[in-house]
N, C-alpha and C positions, 0 to 999 in steps of 0.2 A: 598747281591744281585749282587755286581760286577761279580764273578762265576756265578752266573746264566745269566748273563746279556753275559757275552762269551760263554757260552754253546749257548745259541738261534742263536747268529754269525755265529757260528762256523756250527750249523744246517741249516742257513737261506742260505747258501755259502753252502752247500751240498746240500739243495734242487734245487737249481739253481734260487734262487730267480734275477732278474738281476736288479732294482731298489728299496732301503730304505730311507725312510726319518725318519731322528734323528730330532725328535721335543721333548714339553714340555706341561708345565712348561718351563722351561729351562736349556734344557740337560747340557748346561755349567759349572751349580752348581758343577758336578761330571766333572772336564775338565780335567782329567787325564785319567777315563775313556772311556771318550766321545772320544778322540784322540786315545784310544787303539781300540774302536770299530770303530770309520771309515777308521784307516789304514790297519786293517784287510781286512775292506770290498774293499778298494782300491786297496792292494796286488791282490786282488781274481776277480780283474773286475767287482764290485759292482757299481752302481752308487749311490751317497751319495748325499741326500737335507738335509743341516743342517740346522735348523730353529732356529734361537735366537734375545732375543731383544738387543745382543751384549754388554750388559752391561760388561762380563768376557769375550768378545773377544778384546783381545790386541795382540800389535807387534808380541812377541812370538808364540800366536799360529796361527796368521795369518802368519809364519814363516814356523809352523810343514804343513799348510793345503795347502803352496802355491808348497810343494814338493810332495803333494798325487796327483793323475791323478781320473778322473772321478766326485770331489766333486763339489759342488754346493751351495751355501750359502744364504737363506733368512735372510734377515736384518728385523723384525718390527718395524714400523716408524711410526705415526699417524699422525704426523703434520710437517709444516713447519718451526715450533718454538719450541720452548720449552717449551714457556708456553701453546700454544696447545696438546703437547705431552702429557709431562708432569703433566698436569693435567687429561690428560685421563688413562693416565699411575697408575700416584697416587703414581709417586719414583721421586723425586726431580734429577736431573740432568739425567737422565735415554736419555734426547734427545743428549745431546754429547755425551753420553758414546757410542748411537745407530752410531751418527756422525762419530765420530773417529773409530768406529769400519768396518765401510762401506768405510771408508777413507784409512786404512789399507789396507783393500782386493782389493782396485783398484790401491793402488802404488804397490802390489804383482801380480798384475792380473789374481784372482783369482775368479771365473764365483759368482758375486752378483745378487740378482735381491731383492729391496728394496720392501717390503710388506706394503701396508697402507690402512689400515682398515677406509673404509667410515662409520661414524656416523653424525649424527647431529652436533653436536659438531666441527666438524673440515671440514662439505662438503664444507661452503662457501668461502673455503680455499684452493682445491683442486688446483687449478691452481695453487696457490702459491708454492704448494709443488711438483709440477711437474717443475715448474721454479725453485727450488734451487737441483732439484734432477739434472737437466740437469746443472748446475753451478757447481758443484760436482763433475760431469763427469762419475755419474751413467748412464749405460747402458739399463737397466731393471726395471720397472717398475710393479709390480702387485696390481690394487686399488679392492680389496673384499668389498661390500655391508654388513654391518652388519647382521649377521642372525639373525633373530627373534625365536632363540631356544635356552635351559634353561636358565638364569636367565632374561637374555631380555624378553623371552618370557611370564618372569611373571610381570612384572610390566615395568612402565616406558614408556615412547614416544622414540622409538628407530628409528620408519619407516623411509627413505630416500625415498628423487625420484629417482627411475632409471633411465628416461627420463632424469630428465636434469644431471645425473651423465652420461648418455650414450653423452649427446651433447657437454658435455665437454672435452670428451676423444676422440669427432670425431675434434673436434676444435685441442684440444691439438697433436694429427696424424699431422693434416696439421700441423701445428707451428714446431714440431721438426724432421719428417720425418723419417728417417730413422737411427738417431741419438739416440732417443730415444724408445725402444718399450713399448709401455702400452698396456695392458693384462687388460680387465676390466673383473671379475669372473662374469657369471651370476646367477642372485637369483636360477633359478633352477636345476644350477650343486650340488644346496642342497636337492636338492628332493630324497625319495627314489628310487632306481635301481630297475627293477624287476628282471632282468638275476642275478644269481648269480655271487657275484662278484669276483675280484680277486685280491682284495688287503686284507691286515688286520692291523689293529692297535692293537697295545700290548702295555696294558697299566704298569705302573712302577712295581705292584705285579704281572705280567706274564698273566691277565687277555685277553683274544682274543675276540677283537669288530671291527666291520666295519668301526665305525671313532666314532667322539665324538657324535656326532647328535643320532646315532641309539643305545639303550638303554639294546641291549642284549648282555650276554655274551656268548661264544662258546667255551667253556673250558679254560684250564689255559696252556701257553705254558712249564711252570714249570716243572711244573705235568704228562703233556699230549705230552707234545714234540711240535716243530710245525705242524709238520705232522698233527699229531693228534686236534689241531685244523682245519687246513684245512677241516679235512672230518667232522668236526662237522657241519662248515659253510654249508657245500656241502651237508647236511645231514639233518641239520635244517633252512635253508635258506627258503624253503617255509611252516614253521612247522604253522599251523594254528594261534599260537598266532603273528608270525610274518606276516601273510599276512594280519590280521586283522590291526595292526599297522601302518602296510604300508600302508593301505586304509584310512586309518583316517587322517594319517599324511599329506599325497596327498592334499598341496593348506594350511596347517593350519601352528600355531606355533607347534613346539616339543619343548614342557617345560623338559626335561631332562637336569638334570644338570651334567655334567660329575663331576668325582671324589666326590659327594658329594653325589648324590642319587646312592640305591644300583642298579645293575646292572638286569635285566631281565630271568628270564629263557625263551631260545626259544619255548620250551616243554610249559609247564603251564603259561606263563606269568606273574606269579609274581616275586619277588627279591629270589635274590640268596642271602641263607639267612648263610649261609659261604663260605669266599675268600678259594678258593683252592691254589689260590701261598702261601710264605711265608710271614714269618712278613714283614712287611716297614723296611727297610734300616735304621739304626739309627746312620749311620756315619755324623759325624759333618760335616757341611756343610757351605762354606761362608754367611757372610751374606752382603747385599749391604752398601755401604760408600759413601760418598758424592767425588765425581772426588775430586783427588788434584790438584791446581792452580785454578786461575782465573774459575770464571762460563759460562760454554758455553751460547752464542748465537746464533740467526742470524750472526754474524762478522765471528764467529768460523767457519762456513761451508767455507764461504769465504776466510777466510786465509790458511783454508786445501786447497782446490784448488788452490788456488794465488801460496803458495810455493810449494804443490808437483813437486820434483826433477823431468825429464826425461833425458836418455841419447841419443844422436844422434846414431840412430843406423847405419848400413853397407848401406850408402849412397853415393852417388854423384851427384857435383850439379853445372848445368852448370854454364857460367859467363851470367848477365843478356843481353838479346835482345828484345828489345823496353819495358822492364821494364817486364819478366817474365823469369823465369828460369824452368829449367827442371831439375828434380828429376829425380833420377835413385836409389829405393830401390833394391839392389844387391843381397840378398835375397830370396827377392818377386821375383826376376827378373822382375819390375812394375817401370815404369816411367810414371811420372806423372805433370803435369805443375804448376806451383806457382806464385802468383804476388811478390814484392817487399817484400809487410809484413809480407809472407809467408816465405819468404827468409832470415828476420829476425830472425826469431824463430829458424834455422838451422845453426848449426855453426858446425865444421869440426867434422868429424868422432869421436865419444868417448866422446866429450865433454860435459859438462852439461848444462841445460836451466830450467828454471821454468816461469811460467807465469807471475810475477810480475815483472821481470826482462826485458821480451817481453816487458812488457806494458809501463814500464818506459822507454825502448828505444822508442818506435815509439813515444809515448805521446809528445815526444820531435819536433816531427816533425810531429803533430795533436795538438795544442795547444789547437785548440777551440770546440775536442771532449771529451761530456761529460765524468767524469770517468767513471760513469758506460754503456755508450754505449761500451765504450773503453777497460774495464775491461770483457763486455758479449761477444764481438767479441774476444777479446785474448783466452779469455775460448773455446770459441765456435774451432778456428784457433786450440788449441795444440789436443783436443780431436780429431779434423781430421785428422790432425800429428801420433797422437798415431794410430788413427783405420786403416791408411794405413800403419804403420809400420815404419816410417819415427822417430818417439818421442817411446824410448822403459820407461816407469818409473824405478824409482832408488829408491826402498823402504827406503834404510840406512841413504838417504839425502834427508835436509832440508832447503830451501833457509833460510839467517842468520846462518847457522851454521858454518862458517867458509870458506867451500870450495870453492874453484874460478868457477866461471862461465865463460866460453870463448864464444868467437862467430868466425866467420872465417870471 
């Protein structure tokens, strides 16, 4: 299926498609091809949203993704914990594997936006994971509403309030402003479209569908090329079984279950009763392991941020006047004014800084502030650092590993 899976590239980049999102399952399983297919698409001025629960993203390929132009990376994230995660998850350590992966692409800085699926199960928690998201020094933020289609849709108490999932994300705005953006999906960007649309989902046998929700197939790209789905879409979009569908679905659940029920004919509305791609792929494939060292926590978020390395980048900075200095990013051509503590954090051109390092300096002369006020304001200080250009990260280093940290 890999040859097949370049041939649709290599077509999708001739049609002029100009946006792809590599999703799952998780495209990662295959991370050798998953990297030949988005630098393809990167060479050709594609833009690429890769979607993984980061379990197989590590150093290295957050290495190959941070040298491609145009990619995009959703992180899945459920919870604040692990045991939150992780038990929705249903893969024991699956929440630091998500951690470190999310941790990786911001000392490479390389465009994240963390994805977390509101259920029951983890809404009472929301805030919490928007507080460790921003302790993280994640940027982006996207909370979806569980959808009440296939297998939710057939049993189980799935419903959330929107209401107070909408008041928490208006509370959470103010709290972190502009530091943080949260994206909250609404329930019905799940609804059906009626304009024919213009995206398609290709599923792993070359199958051509609108997304997971709508239940038909429109030929196989295999087979058909994509071309040739497009005009199917274009052609059966309003085909009577599917305005029927659409009508019914309008306000209801959609029990379809991707990958398990067969797929719909636009035409007649019943199952497509043979795949036109090829076999399934029977190359071996990883399978999950349990992290080595120590089992992430709550701590573990905190220590990723505490020691992520930054470098002082092409700065200059005045001597202090009545206790405030001015920054001059040489770069940016962007000056900008700093207190004391700020002035802290910045030590001569090239040199290294981390945040625990900050912290235990100032702490020194804050005796009687809590650690962790002292600890949210250092985080809160390097992130500001970083987003004006001032703190560039240092993927390769780690505070404890050795290297000297100077200050000027």
């Amino acid at each position: 299926m890999g040859r097949a899976w370049r041939a649709i590239a290599t077509e999708t980049i001739q049609a002029g498609v100009i946006e792809v999102a590599l999703s799952g399952g998780e495209p990662l399983l295959r991370r050798d091809l998953a990297h030949e297919l988005i630098s393809e698409f990167s060479s050709a001025g594609v833009t690429i949203n890769l979607t993984t629960s980061g379990w197989f993203l590590d150093d290295t390929f957050a290495d190959q993704l941070a040298r491609l132009r145009a990619v995009r990376v959703l992180v899945s994230l459920d919870g604040a914990t692990p045991a939150i995660h992780d038990s929705i998850r249903g893969v024991p350590g699956s929440w630091g594997r998500a951690v470190r992966a999310i941790d990786a692409l911001l000392c490479r800085e390389v465009p994240v936006t963390v994805n977390h699926v509101v259920v029951p199960r983890n809404i009472d928690h929301v805030e919490d994971f928007l507080e460790s998201m921003w302790l993280l020094g994640v940027r982006s933020v996207r909370l979806t509403p569980v959808g009440l289609v296939g297998a939710a849709a057939r049993g189980g108490n799935w419903e959330i309030s929107e209401r107070r999932l909408r008041r928490i994300v208006v509370a959470a705005r103010e709290r972190y402003g502009d530091e943080l953006s949260i994206v909250r999906v609404e329930m019905r960007a799940m609804e059906p479209v009626e304009r024919t649309p213009t995206f398609l989902l290709i599923r792993p046998d070359g199958t051509a569908m609108l997304d997971s929700l709508h239940p038909f197939g429109f030929g196989n790209v295999v087979t058909d090329g994509l071309l040739g789905a497009w005009k199917a879409l274009g052609e059966q979009w309003n085909a009577p079984a599917v305005r029927s569908w659409r009508a019914t679905r309008r306000g209801r659940r959609a029990q379809f279950v991707p990958y398990r029920d067969p797929e719909l004919s636009p035409i007649s509305g019943q199952p497509i009763v043979e795949a036109a791609g090829p076999s399934p792929d029977t190359t071996r494939l990883p399978l999950p392991t349990e992290p080595r060292g120590p089992s992430a926590d709550g701590a573990e978020l905190i220590r990723l941020a505490m020691s992520r390395r930054y470098r002082v980048g092409e700065v200059a900075v005045s001597r202090a006047n009545r206790g405030r200095h001015v920054v001059q990013v040489l770069d940016r051509r962007r000056a900008l004014r700093v207190n004391s503590t700020a002035a802290t954090a910045i030590g001569a051109r090239g040199s290294q800084i981390d945040a625990a390092t900050v912290m235990q300096r100032i702490a020194q002369s804050n005796p009687d502030v809590p650690e962790s006020t002292l600890r949210r304001d250092v985080l809160g200080l390097m992130r500001r650092l970083h987003a004006r250009g001032v703190l560039i990260p240092e993927p390769a280093a780690r505070s404890g590993d050795g290297n000297q940290v100077a200050f000027g």
